[in-house]
Backbone as numpy.savetxt, mean C-alpha at the origin, in Angstrom:
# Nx Ny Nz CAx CAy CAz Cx Cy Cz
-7.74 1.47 14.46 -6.48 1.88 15.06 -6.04 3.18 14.40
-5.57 4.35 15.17 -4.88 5.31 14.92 -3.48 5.35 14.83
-3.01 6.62 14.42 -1.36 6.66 14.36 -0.73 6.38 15.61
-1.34 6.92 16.68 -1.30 6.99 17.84 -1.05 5.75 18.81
-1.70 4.78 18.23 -2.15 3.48 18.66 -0.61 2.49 17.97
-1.14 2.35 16.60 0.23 2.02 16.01 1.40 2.32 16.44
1.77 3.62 16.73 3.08 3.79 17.40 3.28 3.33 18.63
2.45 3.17 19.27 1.94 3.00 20.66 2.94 0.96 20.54
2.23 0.66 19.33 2.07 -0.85 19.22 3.65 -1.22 18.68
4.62 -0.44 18.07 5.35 -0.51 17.47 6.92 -0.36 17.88
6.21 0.57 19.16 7.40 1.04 20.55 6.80 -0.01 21.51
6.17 -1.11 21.51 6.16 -2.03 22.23 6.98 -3.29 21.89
6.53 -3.27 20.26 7.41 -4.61 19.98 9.21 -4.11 19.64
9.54 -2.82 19.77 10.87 -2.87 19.65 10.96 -2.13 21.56
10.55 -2.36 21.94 10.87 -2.67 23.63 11.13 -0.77 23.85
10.30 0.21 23.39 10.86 1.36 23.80 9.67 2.43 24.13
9.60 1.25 25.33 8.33 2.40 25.71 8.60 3.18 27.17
9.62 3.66 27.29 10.18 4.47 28.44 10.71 5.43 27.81
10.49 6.54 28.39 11.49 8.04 27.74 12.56 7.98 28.98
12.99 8.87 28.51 13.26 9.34 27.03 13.18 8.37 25.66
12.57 8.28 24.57 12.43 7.61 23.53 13.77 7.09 22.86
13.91 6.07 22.55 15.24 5.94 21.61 14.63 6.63 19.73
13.17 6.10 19.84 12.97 6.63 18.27 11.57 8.33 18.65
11.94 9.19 17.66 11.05 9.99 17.83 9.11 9.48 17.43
8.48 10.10 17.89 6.88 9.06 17.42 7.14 9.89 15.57
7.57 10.94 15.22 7.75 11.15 13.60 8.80 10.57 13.12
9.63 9.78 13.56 10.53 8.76 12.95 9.95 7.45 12.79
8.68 6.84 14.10 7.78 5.91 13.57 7.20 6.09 13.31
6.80 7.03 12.67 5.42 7.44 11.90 6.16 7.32 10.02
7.33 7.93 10.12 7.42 7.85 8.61 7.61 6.24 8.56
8.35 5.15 9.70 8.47 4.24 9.19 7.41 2.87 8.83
6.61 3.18 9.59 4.90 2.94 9.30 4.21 3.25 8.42
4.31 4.78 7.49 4.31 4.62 6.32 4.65 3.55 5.29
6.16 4.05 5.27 7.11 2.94 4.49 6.40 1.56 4.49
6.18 0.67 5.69 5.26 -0.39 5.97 4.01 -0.57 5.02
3.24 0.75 5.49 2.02 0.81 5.02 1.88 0.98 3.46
2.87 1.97 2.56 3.09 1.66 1.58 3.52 0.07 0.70
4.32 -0.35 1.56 4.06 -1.86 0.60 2.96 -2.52 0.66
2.29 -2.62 1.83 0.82 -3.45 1.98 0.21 -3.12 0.96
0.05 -1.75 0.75 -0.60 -0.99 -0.35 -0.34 -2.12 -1.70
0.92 -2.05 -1.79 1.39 -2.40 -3.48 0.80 -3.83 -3.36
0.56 -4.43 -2.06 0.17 -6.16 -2.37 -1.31 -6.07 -1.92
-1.96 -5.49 -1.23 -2.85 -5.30 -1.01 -3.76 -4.06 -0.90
-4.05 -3.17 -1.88 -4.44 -1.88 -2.16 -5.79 -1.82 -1.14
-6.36 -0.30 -1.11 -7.55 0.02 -0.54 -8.35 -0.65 -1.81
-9.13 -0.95 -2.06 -10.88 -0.92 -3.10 -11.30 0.32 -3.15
-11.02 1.00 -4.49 -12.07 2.15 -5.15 -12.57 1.72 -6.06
-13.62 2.93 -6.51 -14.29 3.18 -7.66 -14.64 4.14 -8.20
-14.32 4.83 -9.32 -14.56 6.64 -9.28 -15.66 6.18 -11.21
-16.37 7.17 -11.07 -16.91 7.72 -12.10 -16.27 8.80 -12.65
-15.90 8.27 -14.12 -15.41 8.96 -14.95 -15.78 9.29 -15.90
-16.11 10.53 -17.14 -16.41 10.65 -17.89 -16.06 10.05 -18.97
-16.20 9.84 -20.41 -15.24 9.61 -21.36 -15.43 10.81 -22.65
-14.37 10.63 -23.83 -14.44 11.83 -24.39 -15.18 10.92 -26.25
-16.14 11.99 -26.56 -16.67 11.44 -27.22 -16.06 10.99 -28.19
-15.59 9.81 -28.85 -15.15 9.77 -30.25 -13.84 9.13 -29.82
-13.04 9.43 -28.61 -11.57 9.18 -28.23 -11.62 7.51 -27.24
-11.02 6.88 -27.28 -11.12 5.67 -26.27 -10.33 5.89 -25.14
-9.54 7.23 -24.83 -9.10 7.56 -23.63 -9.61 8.14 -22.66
-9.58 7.87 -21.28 -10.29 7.88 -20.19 -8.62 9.13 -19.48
-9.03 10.15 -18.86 -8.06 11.30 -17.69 -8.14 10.21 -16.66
-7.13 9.34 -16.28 -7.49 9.41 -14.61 -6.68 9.45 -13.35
-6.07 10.88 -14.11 -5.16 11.34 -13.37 -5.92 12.10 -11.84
-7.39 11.84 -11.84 -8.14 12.69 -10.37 -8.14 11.52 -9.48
-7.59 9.89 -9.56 -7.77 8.99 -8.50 -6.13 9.61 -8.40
-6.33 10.10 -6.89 -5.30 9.90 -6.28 -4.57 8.96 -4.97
-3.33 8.41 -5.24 -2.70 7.66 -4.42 -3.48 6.19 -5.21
-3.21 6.25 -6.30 -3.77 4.76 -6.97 -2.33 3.93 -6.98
-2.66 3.03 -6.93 -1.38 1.63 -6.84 -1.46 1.01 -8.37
-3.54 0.71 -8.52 -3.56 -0.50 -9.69 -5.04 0.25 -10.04
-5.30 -0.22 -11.57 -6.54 -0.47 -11.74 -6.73 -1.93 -12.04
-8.02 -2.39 -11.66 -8.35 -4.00 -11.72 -9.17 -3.77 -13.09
-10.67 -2.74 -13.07 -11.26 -2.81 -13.96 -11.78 -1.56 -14.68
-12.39 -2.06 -15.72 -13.09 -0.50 -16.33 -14.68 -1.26 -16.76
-15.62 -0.49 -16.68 -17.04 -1.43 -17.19 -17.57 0.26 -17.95
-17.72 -0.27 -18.80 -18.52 0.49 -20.05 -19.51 -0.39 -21.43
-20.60 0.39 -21.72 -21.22 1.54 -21.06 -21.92 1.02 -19.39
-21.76 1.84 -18.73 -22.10 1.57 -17.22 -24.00 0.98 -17.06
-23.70 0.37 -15.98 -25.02 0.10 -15.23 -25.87 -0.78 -16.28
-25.26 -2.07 -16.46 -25.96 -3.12 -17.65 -25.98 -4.41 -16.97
-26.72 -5.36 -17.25 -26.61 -6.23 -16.31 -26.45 -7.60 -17.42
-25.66 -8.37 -17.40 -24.77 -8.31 -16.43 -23.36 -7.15 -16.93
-22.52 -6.35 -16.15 -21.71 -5.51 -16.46 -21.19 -5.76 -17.83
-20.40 -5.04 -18.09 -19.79 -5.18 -19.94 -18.50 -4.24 -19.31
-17.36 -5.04 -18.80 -15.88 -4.87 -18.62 -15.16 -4.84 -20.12
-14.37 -3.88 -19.91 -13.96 -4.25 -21.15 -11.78 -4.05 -21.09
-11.31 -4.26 -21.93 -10.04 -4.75 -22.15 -9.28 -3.51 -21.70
-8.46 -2.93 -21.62 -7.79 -1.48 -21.45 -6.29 -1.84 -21.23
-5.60 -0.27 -21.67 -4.21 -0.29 -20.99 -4.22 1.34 -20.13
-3.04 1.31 -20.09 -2.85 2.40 -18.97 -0.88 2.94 -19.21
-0.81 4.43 -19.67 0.03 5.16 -19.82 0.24 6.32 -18.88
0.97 6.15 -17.64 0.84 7.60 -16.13 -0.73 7.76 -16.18
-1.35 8.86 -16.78 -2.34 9.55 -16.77 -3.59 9.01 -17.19
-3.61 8.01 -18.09 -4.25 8.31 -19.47 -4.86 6.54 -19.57
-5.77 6.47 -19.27 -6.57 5.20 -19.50 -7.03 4.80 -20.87
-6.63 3.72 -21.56 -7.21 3.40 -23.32 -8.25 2.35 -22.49
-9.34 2.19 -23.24 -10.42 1.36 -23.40 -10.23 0.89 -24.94
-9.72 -0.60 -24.83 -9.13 -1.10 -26.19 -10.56 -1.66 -26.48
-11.23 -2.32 -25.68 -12.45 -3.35 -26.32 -14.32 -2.64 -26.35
-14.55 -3.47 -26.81 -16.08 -2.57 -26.71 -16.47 -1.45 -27.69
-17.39 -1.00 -27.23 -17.55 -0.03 -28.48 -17.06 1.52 -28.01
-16.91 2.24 -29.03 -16.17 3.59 -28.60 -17.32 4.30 -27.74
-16.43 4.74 -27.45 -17.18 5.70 -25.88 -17.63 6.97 -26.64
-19.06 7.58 -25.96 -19.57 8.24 -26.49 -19.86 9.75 -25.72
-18.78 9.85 -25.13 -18.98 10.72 -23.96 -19.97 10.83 -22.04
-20.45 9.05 -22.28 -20.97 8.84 -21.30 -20.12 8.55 -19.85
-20.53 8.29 -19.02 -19.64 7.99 -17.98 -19.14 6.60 -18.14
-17.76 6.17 -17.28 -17.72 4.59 -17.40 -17.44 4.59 -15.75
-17.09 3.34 -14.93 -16.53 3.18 -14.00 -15.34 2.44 -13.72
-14.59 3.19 -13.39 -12.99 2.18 -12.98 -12.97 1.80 -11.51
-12.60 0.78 -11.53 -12.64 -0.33 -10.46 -10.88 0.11 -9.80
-10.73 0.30 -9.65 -8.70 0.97 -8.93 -8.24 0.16 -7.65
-7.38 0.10 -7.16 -6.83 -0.58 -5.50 -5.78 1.47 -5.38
-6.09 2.16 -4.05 -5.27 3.04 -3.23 -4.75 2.56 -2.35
-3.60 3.77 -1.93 -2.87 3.45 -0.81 -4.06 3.60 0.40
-3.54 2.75 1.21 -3.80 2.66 2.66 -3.33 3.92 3.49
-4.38 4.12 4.29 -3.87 5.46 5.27 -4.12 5.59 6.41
-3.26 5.51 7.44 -3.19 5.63 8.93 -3.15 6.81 9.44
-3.76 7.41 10.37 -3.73 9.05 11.04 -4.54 9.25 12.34
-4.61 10.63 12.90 -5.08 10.34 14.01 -6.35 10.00 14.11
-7.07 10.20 12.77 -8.66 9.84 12.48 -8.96 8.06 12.76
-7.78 7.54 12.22 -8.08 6.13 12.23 -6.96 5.71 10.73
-7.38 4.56 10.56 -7.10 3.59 9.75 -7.97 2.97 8.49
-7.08 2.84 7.19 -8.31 2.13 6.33 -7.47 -0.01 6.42
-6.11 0.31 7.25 -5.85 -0.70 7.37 -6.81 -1.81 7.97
-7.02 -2.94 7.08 -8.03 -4.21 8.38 -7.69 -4.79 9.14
-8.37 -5.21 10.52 -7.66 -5.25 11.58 -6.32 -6.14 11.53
-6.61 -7.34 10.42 -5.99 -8.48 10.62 -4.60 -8.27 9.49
-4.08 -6.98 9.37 -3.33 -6.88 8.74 -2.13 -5.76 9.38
-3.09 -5.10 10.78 -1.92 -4.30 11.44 -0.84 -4.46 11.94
-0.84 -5.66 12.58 0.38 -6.12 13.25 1.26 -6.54 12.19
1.32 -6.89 11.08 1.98 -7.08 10.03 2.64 -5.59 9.76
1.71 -4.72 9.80 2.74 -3.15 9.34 3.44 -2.80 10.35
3.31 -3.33 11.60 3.62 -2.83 13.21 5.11 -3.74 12.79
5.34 -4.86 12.12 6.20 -5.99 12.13 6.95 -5.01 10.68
6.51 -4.46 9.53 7.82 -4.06 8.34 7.94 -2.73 9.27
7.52 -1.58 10.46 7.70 -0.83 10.88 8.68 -0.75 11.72
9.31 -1.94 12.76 9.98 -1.91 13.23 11.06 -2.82 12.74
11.23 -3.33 11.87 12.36 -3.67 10.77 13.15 -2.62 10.06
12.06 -1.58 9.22 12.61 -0.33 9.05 13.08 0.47 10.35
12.83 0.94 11.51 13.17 1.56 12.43 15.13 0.77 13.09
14.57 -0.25 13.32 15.90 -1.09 14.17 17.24 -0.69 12.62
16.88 -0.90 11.64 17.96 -1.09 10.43 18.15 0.77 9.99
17.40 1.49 10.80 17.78 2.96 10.48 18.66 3.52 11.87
18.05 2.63 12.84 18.98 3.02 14.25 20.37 2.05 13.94
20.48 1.66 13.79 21.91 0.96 13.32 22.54 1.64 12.37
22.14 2.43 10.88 23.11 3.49 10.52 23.09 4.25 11.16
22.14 5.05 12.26 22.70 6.01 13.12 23.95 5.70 14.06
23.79 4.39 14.41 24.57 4.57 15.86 26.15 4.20 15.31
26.11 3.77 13.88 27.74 3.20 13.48 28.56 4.24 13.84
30.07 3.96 14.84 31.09 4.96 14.89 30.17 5.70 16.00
29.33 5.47 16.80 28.61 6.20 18.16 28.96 5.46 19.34
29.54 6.06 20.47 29.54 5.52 21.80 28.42 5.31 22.27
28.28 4.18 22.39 26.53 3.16 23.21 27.14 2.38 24.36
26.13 2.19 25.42 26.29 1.45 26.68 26.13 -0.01 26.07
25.80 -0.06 25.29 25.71 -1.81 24.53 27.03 -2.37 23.96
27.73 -1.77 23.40 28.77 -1.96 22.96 28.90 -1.65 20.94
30.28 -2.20 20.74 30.42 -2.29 19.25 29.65 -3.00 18.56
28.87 -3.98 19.37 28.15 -4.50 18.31 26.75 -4.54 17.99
26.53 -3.70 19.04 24.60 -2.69 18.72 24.48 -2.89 17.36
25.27 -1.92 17.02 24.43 -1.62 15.65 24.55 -2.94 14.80
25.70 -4.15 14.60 25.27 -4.91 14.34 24.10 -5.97 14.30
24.06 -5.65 15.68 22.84 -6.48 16.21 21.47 -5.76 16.08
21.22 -4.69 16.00 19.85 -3.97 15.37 20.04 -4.45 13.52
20.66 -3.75 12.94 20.75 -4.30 11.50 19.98 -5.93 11.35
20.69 -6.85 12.38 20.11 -8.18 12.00 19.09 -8.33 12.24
18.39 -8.00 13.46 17.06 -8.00 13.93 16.04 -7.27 13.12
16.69 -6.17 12.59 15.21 -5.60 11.70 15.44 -6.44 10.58
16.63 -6.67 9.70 16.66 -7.50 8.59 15.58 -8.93 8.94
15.74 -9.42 10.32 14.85 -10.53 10.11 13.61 -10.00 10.20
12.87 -8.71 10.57 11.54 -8.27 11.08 11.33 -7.69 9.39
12.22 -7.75 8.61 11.58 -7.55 6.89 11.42 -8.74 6.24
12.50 -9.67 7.06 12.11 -11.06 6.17 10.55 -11.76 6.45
10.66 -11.43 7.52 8.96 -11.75 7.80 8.06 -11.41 7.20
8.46 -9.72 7.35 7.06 -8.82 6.90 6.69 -9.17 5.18
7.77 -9.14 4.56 8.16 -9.60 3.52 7.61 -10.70 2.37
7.84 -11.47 3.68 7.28 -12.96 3.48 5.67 -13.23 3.48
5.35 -12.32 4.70 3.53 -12.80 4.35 2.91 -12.04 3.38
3.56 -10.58 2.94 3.06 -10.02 1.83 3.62 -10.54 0.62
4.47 -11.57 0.61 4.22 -12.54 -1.02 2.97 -13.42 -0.56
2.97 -13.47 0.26 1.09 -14.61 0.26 0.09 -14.25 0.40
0.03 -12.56 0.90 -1.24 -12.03 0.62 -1.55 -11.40 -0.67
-0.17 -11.47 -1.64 -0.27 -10.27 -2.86 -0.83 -10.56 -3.74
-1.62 -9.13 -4.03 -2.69 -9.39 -5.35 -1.74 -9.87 -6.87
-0.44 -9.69 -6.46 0.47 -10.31 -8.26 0.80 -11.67 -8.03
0.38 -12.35 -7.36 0.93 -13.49 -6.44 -0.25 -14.51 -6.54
-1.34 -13.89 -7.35 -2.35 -15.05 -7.19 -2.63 -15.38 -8.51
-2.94 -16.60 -8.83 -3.21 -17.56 -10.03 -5.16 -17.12 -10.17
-5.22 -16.40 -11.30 -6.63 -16.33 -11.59 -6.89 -17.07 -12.27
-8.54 -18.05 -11.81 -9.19 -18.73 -13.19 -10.10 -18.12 -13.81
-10.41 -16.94 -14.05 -11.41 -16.82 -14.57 -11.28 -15.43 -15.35
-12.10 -15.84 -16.20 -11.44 -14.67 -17.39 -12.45 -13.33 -17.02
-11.88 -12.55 -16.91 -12.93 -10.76 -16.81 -13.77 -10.87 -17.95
-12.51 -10.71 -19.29 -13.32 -9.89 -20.49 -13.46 -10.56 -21.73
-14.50 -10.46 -22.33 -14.65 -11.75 -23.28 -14.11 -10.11 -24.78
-14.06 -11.27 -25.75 -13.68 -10.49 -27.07 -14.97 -10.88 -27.57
């Protein structure tokens, strides 16, 4: 699915698919973002970048993954079987590799979750997760047309904008709701990564 498509899908479920438009397609486009950004935070893209390390230092730059949410892992020294993960923290920029042995200027690999990205190319969203952003997209949209229209003459009356406010408020409680059950902070792990 494209941006194109999504909006397409998004001016269906808030009933506005006749023009003149009530929302512009770049007013659902930023709010499909917004959407697409939380999925992100509960459910990231899967990377992996090769990184160098600095000889002698246990800090890893990895300030070149851009649009990172999380890192899951780090495995050093690389390509061992079975892998050798090791313990780390993380300061903005600046990756520590607490466990293992000091890095010797070889490469390691970090395991990361990115944002998700929708455009006219396509989607890294999976299928079974669009209608969910199509659902926090028009929650955000209905609850932004309701501060527009407060104190506006509408053929609906005074209580439009009340009544958009509630309707998107319930189209976040939803959206809301299934991303506490899909979220990666939300799940009980048994099994340990990294041994000492």
């Amino acid at each position: 699915m494209n941006i194109s498509e999504m909006i397409t899908l998004v001016r269906r479920d808030l009933k506005d698919e006749t023009t003149p438009y009530q929302w512009s397609d770049d007013e659902l486009s930023r709010h499909i973002n917004h959407a697409l950004g939380e999925l992100s935070e509960r459910v990231p893209l899967p990377a992996k970048a090769t990184l160098p390390t600095v000889s002698g230092s246990r800090e890893v730059d990895i300030s070149s993954l851009s649009n990172r949410v999380m890192v899951q892992a780090v495995e050093y020294p690389v390509d061992e079987s079975p892998a050798r993960y090791q313990r780390f923290s993380i300061w903005g920029d600046a990756l520590t590799i607490i466990s293992g042995p000091e890095p010797n200027g070889s490469d390691c690999y970090v395991y990361y979750g990115t944002l998700h990205t929708i455009d006219a190319n396509g989607s890294t969203v999976p299928d079974k997760y669009e209608d969910l952003v199509a659902t926090g997209a028009c929650g955000y949209a209905a609850i932004s047309w309701a501060a527009f229209s407060i104190n506006k003459v509408n053929i609906g009356g005074k209580m439009t904008a009340d009544e958009y406010r509630a309707w998107g408020n319930e189209r976040l409680v939803i959206f809301r709701e299934r991303l506490k059950q899909l979220g990666r902070r939300q799940r009980l792990r048994t099994q340990q990564l990294f041994t000492e």
